[in-house]
C-alpha positions as CSV (number, residue, x, y, z in Angstrom):
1,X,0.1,-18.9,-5.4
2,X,-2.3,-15.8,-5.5
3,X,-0.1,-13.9,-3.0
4,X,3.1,-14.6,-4.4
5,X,1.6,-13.3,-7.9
6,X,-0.1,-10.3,-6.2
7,X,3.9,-10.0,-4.2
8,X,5.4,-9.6,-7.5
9,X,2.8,-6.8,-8.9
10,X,3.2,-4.7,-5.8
11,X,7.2,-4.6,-6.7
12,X,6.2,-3.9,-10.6
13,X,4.0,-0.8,-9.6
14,X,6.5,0.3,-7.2
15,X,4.1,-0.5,-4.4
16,X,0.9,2.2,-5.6
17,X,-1.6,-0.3,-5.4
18,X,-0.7,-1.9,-2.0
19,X,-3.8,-0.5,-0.3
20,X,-5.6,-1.3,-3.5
21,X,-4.7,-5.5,-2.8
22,X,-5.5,-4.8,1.0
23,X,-8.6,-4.2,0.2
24,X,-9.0,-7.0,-2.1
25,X,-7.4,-9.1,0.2
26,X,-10.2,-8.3,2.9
């Protein structure tokens, strides 16, 4: 569920804050 939600941010900011969620991710 978590990466579906985070999935669906990434495509809201336009995809800024993809290194942002890598690093939460890790």
């Amino acid at each position: 569920m978590m990466v579906q939600l985070m999935q669906e941010a990434l495509i809201e900011v336009g995809g800024q804050d993809y290194d942002y969620w890598q690093l939460e991710l890790q």
